[in-house]
C-alpha positions in Angstrom: -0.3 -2.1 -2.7 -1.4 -0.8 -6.1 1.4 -2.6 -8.3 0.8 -4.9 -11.8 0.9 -8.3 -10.8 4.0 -9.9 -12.7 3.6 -13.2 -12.5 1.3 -15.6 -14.9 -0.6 -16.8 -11.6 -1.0 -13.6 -10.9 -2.6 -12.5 -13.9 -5.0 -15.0 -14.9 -6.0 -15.0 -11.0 -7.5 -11.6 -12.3 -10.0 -13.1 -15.1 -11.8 -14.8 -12.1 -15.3 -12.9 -11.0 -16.3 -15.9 -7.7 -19.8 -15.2 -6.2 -20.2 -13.8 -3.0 -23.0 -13.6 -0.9 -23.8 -10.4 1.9 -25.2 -12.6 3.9 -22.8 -15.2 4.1 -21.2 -16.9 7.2 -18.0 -16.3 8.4 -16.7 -19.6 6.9 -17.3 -18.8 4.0 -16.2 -15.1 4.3 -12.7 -16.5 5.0 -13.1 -18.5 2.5 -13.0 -15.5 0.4 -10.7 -14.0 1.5 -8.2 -17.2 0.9 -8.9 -17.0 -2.8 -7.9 -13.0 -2.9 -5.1 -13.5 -0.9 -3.7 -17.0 -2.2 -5.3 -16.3 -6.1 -5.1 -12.7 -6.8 -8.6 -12.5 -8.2 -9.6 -9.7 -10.5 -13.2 -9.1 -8.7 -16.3 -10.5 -6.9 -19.9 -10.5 -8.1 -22.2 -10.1 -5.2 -25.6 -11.6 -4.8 -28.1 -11.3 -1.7 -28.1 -15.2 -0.4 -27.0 -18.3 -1.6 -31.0 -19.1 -1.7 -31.3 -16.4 -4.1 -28.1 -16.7 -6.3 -29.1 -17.5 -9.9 -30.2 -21.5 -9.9 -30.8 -21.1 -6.2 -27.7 -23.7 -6.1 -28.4 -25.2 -2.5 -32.2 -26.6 -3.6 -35.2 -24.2 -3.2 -34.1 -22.8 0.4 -36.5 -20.0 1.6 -34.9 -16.6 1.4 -34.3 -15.1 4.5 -34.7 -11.2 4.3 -32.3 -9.0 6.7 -32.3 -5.2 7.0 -29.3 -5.1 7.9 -28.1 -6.0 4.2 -26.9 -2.7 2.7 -24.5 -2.1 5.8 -23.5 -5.6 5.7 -22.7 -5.2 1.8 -20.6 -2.2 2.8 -18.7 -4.0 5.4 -18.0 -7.1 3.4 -16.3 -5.2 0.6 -14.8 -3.1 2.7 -13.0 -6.3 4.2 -12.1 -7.9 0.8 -11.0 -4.7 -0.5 -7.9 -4.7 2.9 -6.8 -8.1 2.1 -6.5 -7.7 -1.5 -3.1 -7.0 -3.5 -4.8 -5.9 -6.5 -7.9 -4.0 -5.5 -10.2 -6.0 -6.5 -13.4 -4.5 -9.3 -16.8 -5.4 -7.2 -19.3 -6.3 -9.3 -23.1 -6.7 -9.1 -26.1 -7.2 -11.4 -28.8 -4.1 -10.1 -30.5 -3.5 -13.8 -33.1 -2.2 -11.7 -31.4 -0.6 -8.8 -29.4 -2.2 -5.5 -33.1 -3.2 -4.6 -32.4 -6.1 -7.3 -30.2 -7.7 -4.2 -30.5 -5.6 -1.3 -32.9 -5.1 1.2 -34.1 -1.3 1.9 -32.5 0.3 -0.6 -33.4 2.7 -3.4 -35.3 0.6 -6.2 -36.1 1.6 -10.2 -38.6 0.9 -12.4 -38.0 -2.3 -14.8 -36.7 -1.7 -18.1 -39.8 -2.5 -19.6 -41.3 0.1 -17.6 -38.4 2.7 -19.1 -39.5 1.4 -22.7 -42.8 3.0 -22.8 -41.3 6.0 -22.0 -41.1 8.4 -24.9 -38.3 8.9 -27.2 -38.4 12.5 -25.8 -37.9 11.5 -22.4 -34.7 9.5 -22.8 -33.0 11.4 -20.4 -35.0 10.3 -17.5 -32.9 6.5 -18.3 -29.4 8.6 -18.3 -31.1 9.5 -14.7 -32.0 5.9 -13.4 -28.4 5.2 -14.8 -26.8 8.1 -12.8 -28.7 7.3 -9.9 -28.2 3.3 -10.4 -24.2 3.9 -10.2 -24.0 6.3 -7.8 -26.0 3.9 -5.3 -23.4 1.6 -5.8 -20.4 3.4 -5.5 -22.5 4.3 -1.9 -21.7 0.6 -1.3 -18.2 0.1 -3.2 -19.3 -1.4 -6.1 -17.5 0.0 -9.5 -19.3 -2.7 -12.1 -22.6 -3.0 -13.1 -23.8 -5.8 -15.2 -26.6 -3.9 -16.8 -28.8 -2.9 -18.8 -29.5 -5.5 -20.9 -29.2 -5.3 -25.1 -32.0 -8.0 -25.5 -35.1 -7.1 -27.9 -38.0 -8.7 -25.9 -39.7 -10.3 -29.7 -40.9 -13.2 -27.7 -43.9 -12.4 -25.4 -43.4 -16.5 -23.6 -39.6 -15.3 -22.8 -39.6 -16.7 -19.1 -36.4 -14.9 -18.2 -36.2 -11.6 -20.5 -39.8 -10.3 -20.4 -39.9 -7.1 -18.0 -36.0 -6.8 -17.9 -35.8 -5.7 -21.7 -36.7 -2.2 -23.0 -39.1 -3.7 -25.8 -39.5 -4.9 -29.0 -37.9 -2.1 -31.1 -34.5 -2.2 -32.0 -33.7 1.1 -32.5 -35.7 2.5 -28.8 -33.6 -0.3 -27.0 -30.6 0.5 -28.3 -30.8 4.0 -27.4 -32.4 3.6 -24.0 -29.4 0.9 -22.9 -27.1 3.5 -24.3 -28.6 6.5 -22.5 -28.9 3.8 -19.0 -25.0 2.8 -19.7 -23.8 7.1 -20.4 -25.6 7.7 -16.7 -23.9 5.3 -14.9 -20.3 6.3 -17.2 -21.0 10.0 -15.9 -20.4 8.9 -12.0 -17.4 6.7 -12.8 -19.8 2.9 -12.5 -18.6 0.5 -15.5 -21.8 -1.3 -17.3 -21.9 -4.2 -19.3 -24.4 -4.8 -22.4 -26.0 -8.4 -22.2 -26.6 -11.1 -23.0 -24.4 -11.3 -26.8 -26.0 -12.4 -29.3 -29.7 -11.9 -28.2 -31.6 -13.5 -25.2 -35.0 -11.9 -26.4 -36.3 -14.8 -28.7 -36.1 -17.7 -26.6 -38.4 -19.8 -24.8 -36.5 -21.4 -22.1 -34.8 -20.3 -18.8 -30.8 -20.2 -19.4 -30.4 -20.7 -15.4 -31.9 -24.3 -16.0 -31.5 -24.8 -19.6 -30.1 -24.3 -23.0 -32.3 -21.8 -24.8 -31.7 -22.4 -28.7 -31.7 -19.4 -31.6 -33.0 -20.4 -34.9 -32.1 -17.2 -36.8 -29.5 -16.8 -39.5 -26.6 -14.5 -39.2 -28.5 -12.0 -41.2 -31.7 -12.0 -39.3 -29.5 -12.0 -36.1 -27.6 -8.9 -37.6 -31.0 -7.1 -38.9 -32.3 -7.6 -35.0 -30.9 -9.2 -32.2 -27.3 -7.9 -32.7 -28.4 -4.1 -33.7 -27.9 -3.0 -29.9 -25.0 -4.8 -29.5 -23.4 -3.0 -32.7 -24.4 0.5 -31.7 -22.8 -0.2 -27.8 -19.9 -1.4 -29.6 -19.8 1.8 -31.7 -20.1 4.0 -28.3 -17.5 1.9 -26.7 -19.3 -0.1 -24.2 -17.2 -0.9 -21.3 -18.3 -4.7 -21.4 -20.4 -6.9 -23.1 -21.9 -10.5 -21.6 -22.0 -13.5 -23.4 -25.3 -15.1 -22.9 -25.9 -19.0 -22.0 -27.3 -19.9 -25.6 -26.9 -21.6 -28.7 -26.9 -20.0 -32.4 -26.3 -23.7 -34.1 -26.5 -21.2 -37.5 -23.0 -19.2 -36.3 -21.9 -22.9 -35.0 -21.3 -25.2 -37.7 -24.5 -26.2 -37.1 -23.9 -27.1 -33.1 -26.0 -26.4 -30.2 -22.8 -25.1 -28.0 -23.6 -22.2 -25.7 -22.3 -19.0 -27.6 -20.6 -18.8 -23.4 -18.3 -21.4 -25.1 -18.3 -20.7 -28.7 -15.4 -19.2 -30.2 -17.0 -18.7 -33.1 -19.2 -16.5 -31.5 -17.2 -14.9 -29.7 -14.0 -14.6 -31.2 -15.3 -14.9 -34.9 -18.4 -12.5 -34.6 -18.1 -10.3 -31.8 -14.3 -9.6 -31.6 -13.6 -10.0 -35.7 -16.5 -8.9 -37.7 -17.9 -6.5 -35.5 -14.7 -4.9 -34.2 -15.2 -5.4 -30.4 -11.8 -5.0 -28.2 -13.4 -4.3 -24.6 -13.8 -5.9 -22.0 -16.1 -9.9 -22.6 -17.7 -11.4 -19.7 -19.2 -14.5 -19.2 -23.1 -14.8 -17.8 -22.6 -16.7 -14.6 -21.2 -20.3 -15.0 -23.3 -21.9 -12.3 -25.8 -21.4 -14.5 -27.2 -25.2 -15.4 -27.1 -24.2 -19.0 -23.3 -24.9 -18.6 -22.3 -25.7 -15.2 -23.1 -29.7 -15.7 -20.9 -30.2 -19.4 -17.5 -30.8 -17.6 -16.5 -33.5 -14.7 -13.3 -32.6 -14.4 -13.0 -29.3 -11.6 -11.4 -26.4 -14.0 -12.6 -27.7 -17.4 -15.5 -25.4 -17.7 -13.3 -22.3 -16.9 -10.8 -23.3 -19.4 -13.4 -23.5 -22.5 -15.2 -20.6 -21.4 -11.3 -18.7 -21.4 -10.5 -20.6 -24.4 -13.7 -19.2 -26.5 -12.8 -15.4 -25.7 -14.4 -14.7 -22.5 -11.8 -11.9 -20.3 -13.7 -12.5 -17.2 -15.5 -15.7 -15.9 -18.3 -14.6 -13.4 -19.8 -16.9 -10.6 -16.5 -19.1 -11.5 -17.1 -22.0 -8.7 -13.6 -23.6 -9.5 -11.0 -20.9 -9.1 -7.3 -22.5 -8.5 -8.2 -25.7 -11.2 -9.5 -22.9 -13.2 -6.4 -20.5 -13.5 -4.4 -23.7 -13.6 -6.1 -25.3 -16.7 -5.4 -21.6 -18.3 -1.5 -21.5 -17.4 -1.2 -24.9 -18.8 -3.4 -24.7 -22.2 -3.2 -20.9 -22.8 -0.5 -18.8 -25.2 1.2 -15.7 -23.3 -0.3 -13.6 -26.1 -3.9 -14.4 -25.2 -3.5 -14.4 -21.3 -1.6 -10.6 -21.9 -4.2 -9.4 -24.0 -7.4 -10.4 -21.2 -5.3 -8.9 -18.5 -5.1 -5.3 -20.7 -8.6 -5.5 -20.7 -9.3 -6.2 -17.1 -6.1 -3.5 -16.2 -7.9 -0.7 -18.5 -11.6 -1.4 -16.6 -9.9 -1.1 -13.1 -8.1 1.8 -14.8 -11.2 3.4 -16.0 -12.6 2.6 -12.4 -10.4 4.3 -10.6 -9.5 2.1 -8.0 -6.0 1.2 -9.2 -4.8 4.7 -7.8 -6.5 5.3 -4.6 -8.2 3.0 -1.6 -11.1 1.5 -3.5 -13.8 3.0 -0.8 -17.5 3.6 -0.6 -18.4 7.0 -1.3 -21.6 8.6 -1.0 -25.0 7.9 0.3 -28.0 6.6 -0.6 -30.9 9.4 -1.8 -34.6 8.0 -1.3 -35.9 11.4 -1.9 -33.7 11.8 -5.1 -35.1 8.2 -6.0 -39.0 9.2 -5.4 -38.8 12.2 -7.4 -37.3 10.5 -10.4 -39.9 7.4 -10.3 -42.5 10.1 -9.9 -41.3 11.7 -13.2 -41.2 8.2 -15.0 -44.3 7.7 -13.3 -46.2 10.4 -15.3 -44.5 10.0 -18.3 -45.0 6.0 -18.9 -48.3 5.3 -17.8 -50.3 3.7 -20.5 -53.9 4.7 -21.7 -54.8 1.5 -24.1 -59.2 2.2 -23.9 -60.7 5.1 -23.1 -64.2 6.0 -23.6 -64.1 9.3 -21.5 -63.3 7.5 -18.4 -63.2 10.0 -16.1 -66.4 11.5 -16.5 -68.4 8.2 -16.5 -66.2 7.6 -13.3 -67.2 11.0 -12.0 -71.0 10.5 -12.8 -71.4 6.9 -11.2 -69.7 8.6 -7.6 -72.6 11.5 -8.2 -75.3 8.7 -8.3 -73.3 6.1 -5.5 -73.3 3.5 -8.4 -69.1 3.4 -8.1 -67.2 0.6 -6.5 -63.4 0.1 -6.3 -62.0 -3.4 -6.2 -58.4 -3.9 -5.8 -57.0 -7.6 -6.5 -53.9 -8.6 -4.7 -53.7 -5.9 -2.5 -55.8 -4.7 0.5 -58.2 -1.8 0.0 -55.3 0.3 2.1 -53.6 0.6 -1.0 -52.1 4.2 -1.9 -54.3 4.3 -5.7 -57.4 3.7 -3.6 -56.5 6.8 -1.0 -55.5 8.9 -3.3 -58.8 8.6 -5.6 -60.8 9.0 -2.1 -59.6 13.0 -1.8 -62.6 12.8 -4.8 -64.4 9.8 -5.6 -64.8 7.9 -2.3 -66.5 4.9 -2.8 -66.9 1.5 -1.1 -64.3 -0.5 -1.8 -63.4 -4.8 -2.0 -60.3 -6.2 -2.0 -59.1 -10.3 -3.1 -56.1 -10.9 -1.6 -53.6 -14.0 -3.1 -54.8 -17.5 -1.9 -57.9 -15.6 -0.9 -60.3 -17.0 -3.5 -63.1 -18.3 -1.1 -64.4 -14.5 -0.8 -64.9 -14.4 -4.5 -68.4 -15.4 -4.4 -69.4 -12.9 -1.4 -67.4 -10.3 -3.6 -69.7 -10.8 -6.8 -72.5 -10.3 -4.8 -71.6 -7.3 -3.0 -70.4 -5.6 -6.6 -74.1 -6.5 -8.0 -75.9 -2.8 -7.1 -73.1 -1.0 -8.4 -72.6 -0.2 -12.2 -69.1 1.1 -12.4 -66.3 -0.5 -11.3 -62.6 0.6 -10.8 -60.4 -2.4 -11.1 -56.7 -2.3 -9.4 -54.6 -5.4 -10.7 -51.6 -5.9 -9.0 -50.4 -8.6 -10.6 -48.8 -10.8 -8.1 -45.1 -11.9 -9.9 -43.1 -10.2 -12.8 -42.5 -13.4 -14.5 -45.0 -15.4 -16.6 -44.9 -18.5 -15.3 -48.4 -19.9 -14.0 -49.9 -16.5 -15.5 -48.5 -14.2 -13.4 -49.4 -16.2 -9.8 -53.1 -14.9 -11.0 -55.6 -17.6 -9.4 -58.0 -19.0 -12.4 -60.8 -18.3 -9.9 -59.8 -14.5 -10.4 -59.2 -14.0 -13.9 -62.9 -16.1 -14.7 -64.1 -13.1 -12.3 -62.1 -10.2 -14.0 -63.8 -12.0 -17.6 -67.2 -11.8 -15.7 -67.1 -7.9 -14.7 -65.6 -6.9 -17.6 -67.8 -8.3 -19.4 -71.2 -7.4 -17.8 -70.1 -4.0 -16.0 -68.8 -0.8 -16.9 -64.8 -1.1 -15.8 -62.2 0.6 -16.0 -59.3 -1.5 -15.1 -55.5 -0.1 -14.1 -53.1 -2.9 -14.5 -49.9 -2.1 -11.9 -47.3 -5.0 -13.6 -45.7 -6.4 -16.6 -47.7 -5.5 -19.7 -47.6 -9.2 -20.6 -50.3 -10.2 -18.1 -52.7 -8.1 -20.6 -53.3 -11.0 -23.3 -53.8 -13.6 -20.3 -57.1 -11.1 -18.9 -60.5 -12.6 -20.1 -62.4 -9.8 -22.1 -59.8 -6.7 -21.5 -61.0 -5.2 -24.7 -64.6 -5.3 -23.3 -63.3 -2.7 -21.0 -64.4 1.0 -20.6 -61.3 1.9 -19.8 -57.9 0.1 -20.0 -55.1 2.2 -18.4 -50.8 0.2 -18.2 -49.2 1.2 -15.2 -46.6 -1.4 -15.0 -44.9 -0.6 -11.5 -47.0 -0.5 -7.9 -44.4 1.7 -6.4 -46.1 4.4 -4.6 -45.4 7.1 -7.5 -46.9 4.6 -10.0 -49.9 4.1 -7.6 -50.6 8.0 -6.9 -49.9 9.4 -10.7 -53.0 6.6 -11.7 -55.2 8.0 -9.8 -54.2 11.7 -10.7 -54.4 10.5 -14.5 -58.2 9.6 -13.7 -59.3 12.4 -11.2 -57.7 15.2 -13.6 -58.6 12.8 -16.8 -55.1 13.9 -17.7 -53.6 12.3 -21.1 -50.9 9.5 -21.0 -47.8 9.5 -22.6 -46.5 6.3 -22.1 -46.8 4.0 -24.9 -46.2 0.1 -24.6 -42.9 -1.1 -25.5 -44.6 -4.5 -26.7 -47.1 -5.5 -29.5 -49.9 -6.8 -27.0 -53.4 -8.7 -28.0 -56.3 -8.3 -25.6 -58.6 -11.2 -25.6 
């Protein structure tokens, strides 16, 4: 079952990563399977729905959730796996945990949230790593294409943002190292991303071509510093990203997915790289649209240096274009490096099988220990004690925004400082007015902002109507205000640093929600520090 393919069809059928989709119809299932059976294909990279795949391909169709998901996952790979020659390396991208693509399954803070961890507590990454891999090897997946390498130096990033450790260099390199050594430790491969630096860009690579203006010096002072120390501790893989560096170009505005000069020149020459390159996913629009001709894209994506072409959407034009164009040296030397990964993997030797199970406890106790190490205190003016002397004279009031006043920071405050409580629920702005009103008698306010999306687009999914209200309160009350989301919502808040107290909690998983309200009941000090320079208004 287990032996080297010999053939050249055979062989370059292994540099092709096609998506698959858990909940995918039996068509295209069999479909599937026809391209590991007729194509010997190196792997899959699996995604939730074809709604949800990167560029949501099929027009904006409404994801459909299932429950069933995780055992579904199982299953399908499980399938593929029999009808495979070559086991097959099953890939997926869970930076933050199978959650990232699977219903009901463990889920992990966001990278961002890691970054304001402490220096000191670096090992709790090496645990979301651990944990990360061996959830996946639960499902039969061997290849993660996380963390990311990116420094997050542009706060209007609308793809990087939360998914990026932070601004310094050094802290992310570290962080995605200590992330990548967890996931090593339980046998998961992981895959630095995206080469040379997404983190200064300002456009969407899934719909566009973000262009880098830095120099090869400014790249290598920065953007690249992660990159060099992965490739130092002998990252498994590294992913090109969808985006041009006209400066290492000749000047051009070629995706560095399809620059040799990038990739062979920089990466594989100068700074010594000989694992395993992948390609970011070539449905992406950045690309996808260049070529007419079916195969074309997979050839110049090969031709530039990449060893594996994920989300390849043109798989027998594909490996034909690279028999025709490509020298037996430079097919051999891609297939070494696919071979070694499914090597390192262990599948080549035994029934690539799920093994494990999934550990919710194991999960809650680590994001309760991230929980109380990350959370942010940016304003404090002895909040707790004003808090605690407003519920002595019934002059408190809690007010949550974008989640009911059932939420678990609001019942875990009332075991002290009950209080009445409002809530303005998303799309809910008509109760604003009554709201104002009923806050009026009260002099202190504690603010819950859950802030609705992770991205920045249309601030957050924060109604205009609410943010002129948050500017209001903070402005003429005593507030202390716990932000549960992306620390880039904090510069978009009208008169933050009016607050009493300003407390980053960045997640509103139930740990995140419970440690907030310990950190103001027991006035306990805060660790965390924010991974990214922020401005309050």
């Amino acid at each position: 079952m287990n032996k080297i393919p010999q053939t050249v069809q055979q062989k370059v059928g292994q540099f092709f990563f096609p998506a698959v989709f858990i909940n995918d119809t039996e068509e295209n299932i069999q479909e599937t399977e026809r391209l590991i059976r007729e194509y010997n294909i190196g792997g899959l990279t699996f995604f939730h729905s074809r709604a949800s795949a990167a560029t949501n391909y099929e027009g904006n169709k409404k994801i459909v959730f299932n429950d069933d998901s995780y055992k579904q996952l199982k299953e399908r790979i499980e399938r593929f796996q029999k009808c495979a020659t070559t086991p097959l390396l099953i890939s997926i991208d869970a930076e933050w945990g199978l959650a990232m693509r699977v219903e009901k399954t463990p889920q992990y803070p966001y990278a961002i949230t890691l970054g304001a961890l402490p220096e000191s507590e670096s090992h709790l990454v090496y645990e979301v790593g651990k944990q990360i891999g061996l959830d996946l090897k639960s499902a039969g997946i061997q290849y993660n294409l996380s963390p990311l390498a990116d420094i997050n130096n542009n706060p209007n990033n609308p793809v990087i943002g939360y998914r990026s450790f932070g601004e310094n260099k050094e802290k992310v390199a570290h962080f995605a190292l200590e992330y990548l050594r967890g996931m090593s430790d339980v046998g998961v491969l992981g895959c630095l991303k995206h080469f040379p630096g997404h983190g200064n860009t300002n456009v969407d690579s899934h719909l566009g071509l973000p262009v880098l203006k830095e120099t090869l010096e400014e790249l290598l002072e920065n953007e690249l510093y992660p990159f060099i120390k992965g490739i130092e501790d002998n990252v498994d893989s590294i992913m090109i990203g969808h985006l041009a560096v006209p400066a290492l170009n000749s000047g051009k505005d070629t995706s560095a997915t399809l620059s040799k000069s990038i990739i062979q020149t920089l990466l594989r020459e100068q700074l010594g790289y000989d694992g395993l390159v992948i390609s970011d996913a070539l449905n992406m629009h950045s690309v996808s649209k260049l070529y007419d001709v079916k195969g074309q894209l997979e050839w110049e994506a090969f031709n530039a240096g990449n060893d594996v072409l994920c989300f390849a959407e043109n798989v027998p034009e594909g490996i034909q274009a690279i028999i025709e164009k490509a020298s037996p040296a430079r097919i051999e030397e891609s297939f070494n490096r696919i071979w070694k990964c499914k090597e390192k993997a262990g599948i080549l030797n035994q029934a690539a099988i799920s093994s494990g199970v999934l550990d919710f406890e194991r999960t809650a106790l680590l994001n309760d220990k991230i929980a109380q190490k990350s959370i942010t205190k940016l304003i404090d003016n002895s909040n707790s004690e004003i808090v605690f002397e407003a519920h002595k004279n019934n002059t408190l009031v809690k007010l949550s925004l974008y989640k009911t006043e059932d939420n678990d920071f609001f019942k875990a405050l009332n075991t002290q400082l009950a209080s009445p409580e409002f809530a303005i629920k998303a799309g809910d702005t008509t109760v604003i007015t009554t709201v104002e009103k009923d806050l009026d008698p009260f002099d202190t306010i504690i603010i819950s902002l859950f802030v609705p999306k992770a991205k920045p687009l249309n601030n957050f999914d924060i109604e205009e109507s609410v943010l002129e209200l948050l500017g209001k309160l903070l402005k003429s009350k005593k507030c202390i205000l716990y932000v549960f989301g992306n620390p880039y919502v904090l510069p978009i808040i009208p008169n933050a640093k009016h607050a009493l107290g300003l407390v980053e909690v960045y997640q509103d998983f139930v740990e995140f929600q419970k440690n907030a309200a310990i950190q103001i009941i027991e006035n306990k000090n805060c660790v965390g520090e924010l991974p990214v320079n922020i401005d309050l208004q």
